[in-house]
VOBA-1610 file (N, C-alpha, C; in pm, whole numbers, padded with zeros to 5 digits, always signed):
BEGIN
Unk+03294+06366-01904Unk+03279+06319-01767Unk+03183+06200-01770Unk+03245+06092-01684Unk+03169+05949-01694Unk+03162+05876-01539Unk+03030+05866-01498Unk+03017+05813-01352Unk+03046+05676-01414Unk+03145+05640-01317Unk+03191+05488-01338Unk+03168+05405-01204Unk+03153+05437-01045Unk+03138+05371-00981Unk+03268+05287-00977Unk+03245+05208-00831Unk+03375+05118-00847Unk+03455+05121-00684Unk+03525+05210-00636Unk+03577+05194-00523Unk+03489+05291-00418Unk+03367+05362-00476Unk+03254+05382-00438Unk+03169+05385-00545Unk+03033+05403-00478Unk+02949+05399-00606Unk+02923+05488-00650Unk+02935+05659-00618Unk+02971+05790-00648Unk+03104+05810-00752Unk+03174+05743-00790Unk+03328+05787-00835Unk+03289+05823-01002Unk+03366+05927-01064Unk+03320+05962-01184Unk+03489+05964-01246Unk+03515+06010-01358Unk+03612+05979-01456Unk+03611+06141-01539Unk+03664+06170-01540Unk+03667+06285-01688Unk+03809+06296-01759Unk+03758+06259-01857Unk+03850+06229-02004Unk+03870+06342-02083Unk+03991+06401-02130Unk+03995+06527-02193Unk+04091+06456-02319Unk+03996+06403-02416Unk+04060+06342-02552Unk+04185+06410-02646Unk+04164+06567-02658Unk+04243+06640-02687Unk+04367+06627-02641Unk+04389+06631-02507Unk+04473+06651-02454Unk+04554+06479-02416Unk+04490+06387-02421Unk+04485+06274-02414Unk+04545+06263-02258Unk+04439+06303-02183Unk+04466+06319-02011Unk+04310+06270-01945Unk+04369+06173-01850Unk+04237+06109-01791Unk+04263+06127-01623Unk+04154+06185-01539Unk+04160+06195-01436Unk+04052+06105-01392Unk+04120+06017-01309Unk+04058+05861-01303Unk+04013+05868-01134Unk+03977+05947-01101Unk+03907+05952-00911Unk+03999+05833-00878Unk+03913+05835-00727Unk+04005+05727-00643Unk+03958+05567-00690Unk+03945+05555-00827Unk+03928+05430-00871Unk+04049+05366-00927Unk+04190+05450-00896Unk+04299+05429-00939Unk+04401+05521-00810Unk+04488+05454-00780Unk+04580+05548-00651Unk+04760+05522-00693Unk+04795+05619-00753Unk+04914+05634-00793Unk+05010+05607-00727Unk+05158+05576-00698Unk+05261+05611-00657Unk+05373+05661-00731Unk+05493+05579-00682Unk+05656+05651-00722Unk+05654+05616-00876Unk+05573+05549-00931Unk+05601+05497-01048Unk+05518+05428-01105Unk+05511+05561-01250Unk+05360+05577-01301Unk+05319+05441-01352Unk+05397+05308-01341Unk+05312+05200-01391Unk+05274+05092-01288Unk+05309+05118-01188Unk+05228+05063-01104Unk+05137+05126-00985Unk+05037+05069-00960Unk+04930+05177-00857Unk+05001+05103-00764Unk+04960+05176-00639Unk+04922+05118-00489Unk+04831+05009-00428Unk+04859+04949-00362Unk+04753+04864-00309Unk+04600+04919-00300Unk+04526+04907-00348Unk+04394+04974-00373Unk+04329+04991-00218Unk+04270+05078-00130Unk+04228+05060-00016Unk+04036+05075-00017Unk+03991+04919-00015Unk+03864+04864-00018Unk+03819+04945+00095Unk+03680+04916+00104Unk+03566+05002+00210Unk+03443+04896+00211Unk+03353+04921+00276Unk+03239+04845+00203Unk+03138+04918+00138Unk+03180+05038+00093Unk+03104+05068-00037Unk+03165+05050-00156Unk+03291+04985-00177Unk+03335+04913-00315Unk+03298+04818-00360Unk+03276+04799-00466Unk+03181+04741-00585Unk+03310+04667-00637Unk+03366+04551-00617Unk+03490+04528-00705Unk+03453+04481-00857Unk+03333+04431-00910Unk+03293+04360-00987Unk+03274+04509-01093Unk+03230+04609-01044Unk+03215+04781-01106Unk+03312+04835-01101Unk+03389+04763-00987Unk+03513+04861-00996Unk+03615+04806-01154Unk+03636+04690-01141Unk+03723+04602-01295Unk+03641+04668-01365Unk+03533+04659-01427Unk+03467+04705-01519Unk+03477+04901-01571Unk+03498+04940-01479Unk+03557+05078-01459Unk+03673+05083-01496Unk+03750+04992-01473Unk+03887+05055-01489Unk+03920+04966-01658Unk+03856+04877-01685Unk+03848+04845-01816Unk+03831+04934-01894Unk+03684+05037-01890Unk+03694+05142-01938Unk+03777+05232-01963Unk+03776+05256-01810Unk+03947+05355-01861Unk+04067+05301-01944Unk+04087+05229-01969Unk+04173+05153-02061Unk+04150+05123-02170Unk+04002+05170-02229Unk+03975+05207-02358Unk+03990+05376-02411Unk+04039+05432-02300Unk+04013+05591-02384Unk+04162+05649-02363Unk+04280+05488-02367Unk+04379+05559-02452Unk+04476+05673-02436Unk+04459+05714-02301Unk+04474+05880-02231Unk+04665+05828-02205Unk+04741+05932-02253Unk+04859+05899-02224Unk+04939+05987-02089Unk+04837+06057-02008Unk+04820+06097-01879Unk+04733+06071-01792Unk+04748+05973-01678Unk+04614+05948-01576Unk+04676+06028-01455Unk+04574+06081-01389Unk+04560+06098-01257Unk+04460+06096-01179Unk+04594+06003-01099Unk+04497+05927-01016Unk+04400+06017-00881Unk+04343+05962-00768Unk+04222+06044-00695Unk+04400+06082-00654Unk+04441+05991-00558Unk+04600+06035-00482Unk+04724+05993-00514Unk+04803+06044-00452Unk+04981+06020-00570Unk+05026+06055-00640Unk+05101+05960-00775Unk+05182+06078-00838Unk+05090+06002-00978Unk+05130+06064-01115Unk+05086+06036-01208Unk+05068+05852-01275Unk+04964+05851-01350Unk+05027+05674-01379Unk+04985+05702-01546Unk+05015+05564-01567Unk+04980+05491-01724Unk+04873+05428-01726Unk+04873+05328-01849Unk+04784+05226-01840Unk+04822+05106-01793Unk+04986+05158-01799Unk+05018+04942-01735Unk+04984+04997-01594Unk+04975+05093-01520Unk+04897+05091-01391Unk+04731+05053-01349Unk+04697+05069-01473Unk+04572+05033-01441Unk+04540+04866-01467Unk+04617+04868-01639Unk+04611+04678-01605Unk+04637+04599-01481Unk+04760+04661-01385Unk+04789+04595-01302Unk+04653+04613-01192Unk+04598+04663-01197Unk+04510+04707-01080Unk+04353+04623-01120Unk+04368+04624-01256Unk+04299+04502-01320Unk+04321+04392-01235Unk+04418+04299-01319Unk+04516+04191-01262Unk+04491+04130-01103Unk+04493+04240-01009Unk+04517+04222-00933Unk+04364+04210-00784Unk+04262+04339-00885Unk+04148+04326-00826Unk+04063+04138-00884Unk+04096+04124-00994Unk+04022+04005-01069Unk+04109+03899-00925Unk+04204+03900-00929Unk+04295+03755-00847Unk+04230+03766-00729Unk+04201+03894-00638Unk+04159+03946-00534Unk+04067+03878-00526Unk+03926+03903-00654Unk+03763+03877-00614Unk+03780+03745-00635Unk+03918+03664-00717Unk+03873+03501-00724Unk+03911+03406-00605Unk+04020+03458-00545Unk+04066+03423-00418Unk+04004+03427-00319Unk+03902+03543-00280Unk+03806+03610-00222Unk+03693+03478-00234Unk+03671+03458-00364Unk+03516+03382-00379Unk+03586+03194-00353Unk+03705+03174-00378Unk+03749+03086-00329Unk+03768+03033-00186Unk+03765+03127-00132Unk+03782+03114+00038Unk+03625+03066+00065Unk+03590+03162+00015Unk+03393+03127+00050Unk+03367+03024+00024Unk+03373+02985-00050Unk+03372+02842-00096Unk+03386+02730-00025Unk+03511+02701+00033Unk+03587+02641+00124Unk+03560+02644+00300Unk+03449+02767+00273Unk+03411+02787+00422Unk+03434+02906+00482Unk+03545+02993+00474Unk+03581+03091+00585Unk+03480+03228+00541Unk+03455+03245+00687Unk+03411+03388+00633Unk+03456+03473+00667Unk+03400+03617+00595Unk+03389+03740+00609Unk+03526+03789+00718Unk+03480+03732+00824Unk+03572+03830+00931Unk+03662+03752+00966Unk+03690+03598+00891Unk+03811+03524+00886Unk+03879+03591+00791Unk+03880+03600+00679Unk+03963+03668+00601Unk+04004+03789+00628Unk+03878+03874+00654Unk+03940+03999+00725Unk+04064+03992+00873Unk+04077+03856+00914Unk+04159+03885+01034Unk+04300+03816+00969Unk+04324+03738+00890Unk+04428+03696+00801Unk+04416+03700+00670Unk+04449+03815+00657Unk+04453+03861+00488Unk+04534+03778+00382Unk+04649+03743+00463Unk+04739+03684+00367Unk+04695+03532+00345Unk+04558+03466+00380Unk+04495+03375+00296Unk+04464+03440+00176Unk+04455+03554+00135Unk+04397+03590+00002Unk+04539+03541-00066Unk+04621+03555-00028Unk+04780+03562-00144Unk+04771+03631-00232Unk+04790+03761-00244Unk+04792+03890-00277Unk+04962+03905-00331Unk+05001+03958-00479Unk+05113+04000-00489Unk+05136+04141-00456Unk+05279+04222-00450Unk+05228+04319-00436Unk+05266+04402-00560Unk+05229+04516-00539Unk+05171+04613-00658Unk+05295+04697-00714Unk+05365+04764-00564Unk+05419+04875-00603Unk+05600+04792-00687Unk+05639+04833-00748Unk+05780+04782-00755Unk+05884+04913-00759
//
């Protein structure tokens, strides 16, 4: 068992090597098809910068069963993608800032982030 933080700062991990099965909290959210997650659902106690770094981890221990906090089972190409997709998120994110808009501009038109989507 490994506190990893990430889509809160409470979220923990436990890895059962034997069995090569990783139950990955809600730092990973499954659907119809174990290689891609769901659109991740942010809060403002997510850490996205802990959260990548978390799920990097998990993608070192190799587990050829994840489950996720909710849904159905995934892989690791679910978690790369959730990689992938949080990194484009926080650069798009820090790009807007940049340029000026804030906080509760983006929050009211999301689709300035240009976000692909996840599930296929």
């Amino acid at each position: 068992m490994k506190h990893l933080g990430g889509h809160t700062p409470d979220l923990s991990a436990v890895h059962i090597p034997e069995e090569q099965v990783l139950f990955a909290s809600d730092n990973l959210f499954g659907s119809r098809n174990p290689s891609s997650p769901v659109e991740p659902e942010m809060n403002p106690r997510s850490d996205l910068d802990q959260w990548i770094l978390a799920l990097k981890y998990l993608l070192t221990l190799d587990a050829k069963v994840i489950v996720p906090g909710h849904l159905g089972l995934c892989n690791n190409e679910a978690i790369r993608k959730l990689v992938d997709y949080l990194q484009l998120f926080l650069a798009n994110v820090r790009d807007l800032k940049r340029q000026g808009y804030s906080k509760e501009q983006v929050k009211q038109k999301r689709e300035l982030v240009c976000l692909p989507t996840l599930e296929e």
